[in-house]
N, C-alpha and C positions, 0 to 999 in steps of 0.2 A: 344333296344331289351331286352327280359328279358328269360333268360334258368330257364324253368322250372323246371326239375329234378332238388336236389340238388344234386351236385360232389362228387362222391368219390374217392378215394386215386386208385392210381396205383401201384401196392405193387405184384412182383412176377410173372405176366401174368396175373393179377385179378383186376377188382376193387372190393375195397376194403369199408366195411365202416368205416368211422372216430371214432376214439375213444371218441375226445372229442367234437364231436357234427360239429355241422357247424356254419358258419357266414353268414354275408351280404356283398356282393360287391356291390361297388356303383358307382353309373354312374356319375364322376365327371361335367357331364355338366349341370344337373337337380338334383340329388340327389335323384335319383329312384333307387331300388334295380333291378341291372341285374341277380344276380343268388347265391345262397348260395356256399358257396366254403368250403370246406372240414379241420375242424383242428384234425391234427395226432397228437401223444403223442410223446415222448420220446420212449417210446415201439416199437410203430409204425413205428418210421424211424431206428429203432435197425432193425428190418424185414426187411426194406427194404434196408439197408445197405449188409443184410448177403445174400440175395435175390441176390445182385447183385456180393457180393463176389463167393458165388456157380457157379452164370454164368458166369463167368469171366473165366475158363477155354475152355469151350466149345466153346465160343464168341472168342476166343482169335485165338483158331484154327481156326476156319470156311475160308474158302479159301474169298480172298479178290473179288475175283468175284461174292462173296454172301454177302456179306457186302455192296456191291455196287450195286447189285440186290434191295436190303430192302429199301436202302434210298431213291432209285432214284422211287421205287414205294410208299413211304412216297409221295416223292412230288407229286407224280402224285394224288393222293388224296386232299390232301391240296389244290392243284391247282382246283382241281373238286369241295369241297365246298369253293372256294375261296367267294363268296358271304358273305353265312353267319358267315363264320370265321374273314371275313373283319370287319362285321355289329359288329360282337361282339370285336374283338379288340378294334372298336371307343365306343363300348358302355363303356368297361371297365377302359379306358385311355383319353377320352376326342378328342383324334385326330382328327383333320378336316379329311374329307373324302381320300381325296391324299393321306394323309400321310399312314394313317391307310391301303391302299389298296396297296400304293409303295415299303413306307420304313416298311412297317411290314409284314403284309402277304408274299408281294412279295417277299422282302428280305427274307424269310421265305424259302420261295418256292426254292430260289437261290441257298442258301447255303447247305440246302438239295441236287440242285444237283451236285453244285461244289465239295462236299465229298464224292459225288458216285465216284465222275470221283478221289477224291484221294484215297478211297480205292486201287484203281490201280497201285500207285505212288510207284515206287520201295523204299524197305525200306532197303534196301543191295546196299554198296559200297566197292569195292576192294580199299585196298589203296598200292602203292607202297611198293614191298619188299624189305629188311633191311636186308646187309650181315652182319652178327655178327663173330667178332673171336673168337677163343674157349677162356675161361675162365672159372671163376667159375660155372658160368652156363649152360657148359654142351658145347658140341664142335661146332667147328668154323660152320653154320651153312647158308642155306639161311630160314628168316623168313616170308610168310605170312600173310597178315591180312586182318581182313573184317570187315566193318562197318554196326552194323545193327540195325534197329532201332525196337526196343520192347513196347507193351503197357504196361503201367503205371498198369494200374489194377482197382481197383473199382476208379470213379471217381466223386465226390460230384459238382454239378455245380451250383453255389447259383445268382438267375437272378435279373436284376433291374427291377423297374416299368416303367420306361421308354419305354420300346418294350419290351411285351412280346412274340414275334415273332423271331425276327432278332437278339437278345442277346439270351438267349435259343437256336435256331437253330444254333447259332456262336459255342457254346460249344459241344451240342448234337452232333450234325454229324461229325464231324474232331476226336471228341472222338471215338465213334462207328468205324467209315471210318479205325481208328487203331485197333481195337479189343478190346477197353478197355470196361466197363461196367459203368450206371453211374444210381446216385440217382440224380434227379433234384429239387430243393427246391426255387420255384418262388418267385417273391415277394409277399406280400402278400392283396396287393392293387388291381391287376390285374391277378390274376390264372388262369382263365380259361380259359384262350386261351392255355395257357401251357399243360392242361388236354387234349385239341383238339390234338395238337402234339402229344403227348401218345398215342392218339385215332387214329392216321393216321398211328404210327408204329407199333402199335397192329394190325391194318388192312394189313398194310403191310409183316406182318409176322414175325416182330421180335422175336427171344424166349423169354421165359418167364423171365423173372429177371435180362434181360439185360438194359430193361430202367426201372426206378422205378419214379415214382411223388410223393414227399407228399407235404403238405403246413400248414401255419397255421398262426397264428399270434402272438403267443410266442415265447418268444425269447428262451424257449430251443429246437422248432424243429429246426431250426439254427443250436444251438450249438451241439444238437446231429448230425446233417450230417454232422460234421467238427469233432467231437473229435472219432467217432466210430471207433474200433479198425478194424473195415472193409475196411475203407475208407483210401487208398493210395497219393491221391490226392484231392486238393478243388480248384476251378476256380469260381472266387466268381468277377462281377459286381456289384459297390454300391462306398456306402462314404469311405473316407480315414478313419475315426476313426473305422469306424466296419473290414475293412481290415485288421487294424493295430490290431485289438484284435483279428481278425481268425490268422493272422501270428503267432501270439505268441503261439495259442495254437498246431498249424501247426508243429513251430518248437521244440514241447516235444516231437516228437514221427518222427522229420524230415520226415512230409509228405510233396510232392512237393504242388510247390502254381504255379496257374497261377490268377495274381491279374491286372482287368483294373478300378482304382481308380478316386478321384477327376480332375477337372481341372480348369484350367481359364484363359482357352486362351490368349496370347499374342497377337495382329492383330495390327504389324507397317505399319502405314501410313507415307511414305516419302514424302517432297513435287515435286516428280514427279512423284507420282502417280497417275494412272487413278481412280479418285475419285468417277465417277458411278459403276465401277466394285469393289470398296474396299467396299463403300454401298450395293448395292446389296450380297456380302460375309457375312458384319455384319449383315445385314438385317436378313438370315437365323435364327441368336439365337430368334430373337422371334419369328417367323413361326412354328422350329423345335422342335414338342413336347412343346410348349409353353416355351422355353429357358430351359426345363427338359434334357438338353445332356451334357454330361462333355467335349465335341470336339468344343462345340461354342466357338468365337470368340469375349468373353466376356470384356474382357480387351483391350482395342484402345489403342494406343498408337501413338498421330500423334502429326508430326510436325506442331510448331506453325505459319508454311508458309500457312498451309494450314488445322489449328488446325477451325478457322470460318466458314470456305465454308465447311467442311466434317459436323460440328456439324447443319449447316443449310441444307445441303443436308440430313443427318439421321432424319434430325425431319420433314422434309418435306417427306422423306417414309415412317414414320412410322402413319403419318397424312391418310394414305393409308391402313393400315393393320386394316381390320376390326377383332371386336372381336365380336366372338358368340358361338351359337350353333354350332361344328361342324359338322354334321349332313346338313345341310343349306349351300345350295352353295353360296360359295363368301364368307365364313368365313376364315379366314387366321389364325387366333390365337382361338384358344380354351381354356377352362381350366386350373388349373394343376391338379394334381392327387387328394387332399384331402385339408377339412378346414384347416389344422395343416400346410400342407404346407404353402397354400394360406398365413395362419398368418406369418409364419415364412420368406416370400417373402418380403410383406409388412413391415414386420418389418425391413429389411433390406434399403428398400426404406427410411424409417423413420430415421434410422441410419445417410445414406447417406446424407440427409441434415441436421442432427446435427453437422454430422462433417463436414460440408461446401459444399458438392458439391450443383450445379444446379440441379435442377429436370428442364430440356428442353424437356421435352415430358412425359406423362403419371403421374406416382404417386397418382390418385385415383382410387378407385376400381371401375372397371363397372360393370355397374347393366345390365343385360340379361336376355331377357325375362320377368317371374315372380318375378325376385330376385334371384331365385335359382341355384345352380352350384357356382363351385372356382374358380373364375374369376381373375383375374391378367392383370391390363392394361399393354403396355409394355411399359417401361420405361429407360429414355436414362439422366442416372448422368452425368454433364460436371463438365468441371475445376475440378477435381481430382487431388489429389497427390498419390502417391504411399503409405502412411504409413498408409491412412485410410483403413480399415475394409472391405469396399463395395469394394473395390481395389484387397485387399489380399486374403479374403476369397470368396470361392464357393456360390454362391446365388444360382443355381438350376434353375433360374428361367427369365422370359422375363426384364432382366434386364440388360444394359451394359453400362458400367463407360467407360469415356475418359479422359486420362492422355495428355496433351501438354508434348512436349520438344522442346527445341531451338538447340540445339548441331548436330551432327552427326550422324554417325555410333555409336560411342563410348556408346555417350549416349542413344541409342535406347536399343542397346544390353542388357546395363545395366540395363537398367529400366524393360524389358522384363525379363530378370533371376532373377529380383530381386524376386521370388517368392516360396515359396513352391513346386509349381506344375510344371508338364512338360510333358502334355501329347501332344496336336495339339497347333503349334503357326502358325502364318500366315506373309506375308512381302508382302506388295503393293510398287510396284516404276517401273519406266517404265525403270529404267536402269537394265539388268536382271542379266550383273555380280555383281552389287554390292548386289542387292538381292538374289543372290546363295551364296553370302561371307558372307552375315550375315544371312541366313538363318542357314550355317552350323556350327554359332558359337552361336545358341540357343541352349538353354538346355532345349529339348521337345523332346521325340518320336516320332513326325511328324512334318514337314513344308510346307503349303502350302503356293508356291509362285505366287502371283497375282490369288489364287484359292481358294476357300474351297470343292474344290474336291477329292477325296480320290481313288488310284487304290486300288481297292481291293483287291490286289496279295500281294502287298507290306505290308510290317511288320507293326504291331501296337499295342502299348502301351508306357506306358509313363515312364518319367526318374523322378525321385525323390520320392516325395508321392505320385506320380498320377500311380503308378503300380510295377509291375513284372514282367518281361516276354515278349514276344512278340504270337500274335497270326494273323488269318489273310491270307488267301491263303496258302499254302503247308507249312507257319511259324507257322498255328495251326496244321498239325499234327505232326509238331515239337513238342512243346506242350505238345503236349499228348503224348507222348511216351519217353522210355528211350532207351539211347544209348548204345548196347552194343559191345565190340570188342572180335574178334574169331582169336586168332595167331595158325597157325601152321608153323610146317618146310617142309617147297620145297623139 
């Protein structure tokens, strides 16, 4: 599909025009332009920094019944042009049809109204009182106190290309649902779905300056939504190195961070594990987003009992997973976002068998269609060791290395923490205490055992460089808000 109008900025209750013109967005399946998207200045996200500072008072009071009023009629919009905001996610990201209609929109749709219902969530706790004797501080006394939770204040929420649905909606609403006020700054590969979202709370009746969009594709509109002296807080989706430079500037001026970073999956294979359901698990990293998720289950890590029969079963599914147009039913893998990507995939592949692994599936590019579009076959490196590259580092992409081990427990664990990262690891084995024993002695923010399923209630983000924070069910308007304590005397 392709939007007509070109975009402009969401700046104050207004759109707005761009300062410095506009781009092309492009339809990683064909390489057709979908829609011109909007680049703001340095100026321009200063306005809409201080836009959202001004609103941050009024927004802050509004009774929670009206903050849960706005979003839940958000979605109910959303939901109404769910067609063509579907069409346009997959035009702008590549996702086969499911995905783009499921895990984007839909998830869209969700969390918009899971944070109506937490605008409601009481933000006051009583906590037990403290007899104190008299002392310096004044006489013997009963104290006491109350637990309450406040927004944060203007909030900067910097989104990945991966979903621009369901990461966006993950910040937006748990932020809002508290009272806080935010600037949103998508990526900049896929925006215009983000601009729809603005488009559904402007409909909804948000005021004026409490949500703000700009975008662009320099890196000072970035840095301006992160150092403005407006902005309280940044919740920033993306790579570990660009996190690791908002932190820095974060902490000159100690704004809060909510940071969900790199990953690379752990996923132990014992050998008494159910071997179709551990496939089926991996299988997901190249389906989902085309291996574009930092939660896959990138890194195998299985026993040499059963290191043959899993590497023959994953290349016998993956013998399954057509690539194409996703648009085209029965397409499973689509795209990735951009050529630069695409090279940067491939080039990884290339690594992977300099430094020895197997390439047992995939490692050429396919050709689709007319040639056109960023294709990525998915591809499955065997016999790995842990010190190569393809092992350690993030590829982004339909790619997943398998590591043997001979040992135990001992040695799975180890092999699995041996990493940088820690966001989702996984544990296959049909015995389920040893699998809750070793699940709880990874070093990851999430475990899924015999699953790659995810409650959505439950806390999420990662331990090491893969984050900050936890968000997530009633854990993101944690999040967003600061806690503050109210003593008096009984």
């Amino acid at each position: 599909m392709s939007e007509r109008e070109p975009q402009r900025l969401y700046i104050g209750g207004e759109w707005v025009e761009p300062a410095g013109g506009h781009y092309e967005v492009v339809d990683p399946a064909d390489e057709s332009v979908v829609g011109l998207a909007p680049q703001a200045t340095r100026g321009q996200v200063e306005e809409a920094a201080r836009a959202a500072a001004e609103a941050f008072e009024g927004w802050s009071r509004t009774a929670p019944e009206e903050r849960a009023a706005i979003l839940d009629r958000a979605a109910d919009i959303i939901q109404r042009e769910f067609e063509p905001w579907a069409a346009l996610a997959q035009a702008e990201t590549g996702a086969p049809t499911g995905i783009a209609r499921g895990m984007q929109v839909g998830v869209g749709v969700s969390r918009f109204r899971r944070y109506a219902k937490g605008a409601l969530e009481p933000v006051e706790r009583g906590l037990p009182p403290q007899v104190t004797e008299a002392g310096p501080m004044g006489k013997a006394s009963i104290l006491g106190a109350l637990e309450v939770r406040q927004p944060v204040g203007v909030v900067t929420c910097i989104t990945s290309y991966n979903n621009p649905w369901a990461n966006p909606a993950g910040k937006v609403a748990p932020a809002l649902a508290m009272g806080n006020t935010v600037v949103v700054k998508p990526a900049p590969q896929d925006p215009l779905s983000v601009f729809k979202m603005a488009g559904a709370l402007h409909e909804a009746g948000v005021p004026a300056g409490v949500v703000n969009v700009v975008c662009g594709t320099s890196a000072e509109v970035g840095e301006a939504a992160v150092d403005s002296p407006y902005v309280d807080m940044v919740s920033f989706t993306g790579s570990t190195g660009v996190g690791q430079r908002i932190a820095e500037v974060c902490g000159r001026t100690m704004k809060r961070q909510l940071m969900e970073l790199g990953g690379k999956g752990a996923a132990i294979v014992f050998d008494d594990a159910d071997l179709d359901a551990a496939v089926m698990g991996i299988g997901t990293t190249f389906s989902f987003y085309s291996g574009q998720i930092c939660t896959a289950p990138t890194r195998v890590i299985a026993h040499r009992a059963v290191y043959e029969q899993l590497v023959e079963k994953l290349t016998g599914y993956l013998a399954f997973m057509r690539v194409g147009d996703p648009a085209v039913p029965g397409t499973v893998v689509g795209p990735v976002i951009s050529a630069a990507h695409r090279d940067r995939v491939e080039s990884y592949i290339e690594l992977g068998r300099k430094e020895g692994a197997r390439i047992a599936h995939g490692g050429e590019r396919p050709v689709v269609g007319d040639g056109r579009g960023f294709y990525v076959a998915p591809t499955l490196l065997v016999d790995c060791t842990n010190d190569m590259r393809v092992v350690r580092e993030e590829i982004f992409g339909p790619v997943v290395v398998v590591v043997p081990f001979d040992g135990g427990e001992e040695e799975a664990v180890a092999l699995a923490n041996d990493s940088d990262f820690g966001l989702l690891s996984y544990v296959w084995s049909g015995d389920s205490a040893r699998a809750f024993r070793v699940a709880r002695r990874l070093r990851a923010g999430g475990v899924g055992v015999n699953t790659i399923g995810r409650n959505m209630e439950a806390p999420f983000g990662g331990f090491k460089r893969s984050g900050v924070g936890r968000d997530v069910g009633s854990y993101a308007l944690h999040a967003y808000s600061e806690t503050q304590s109210i003593v008096w005397t009984a």
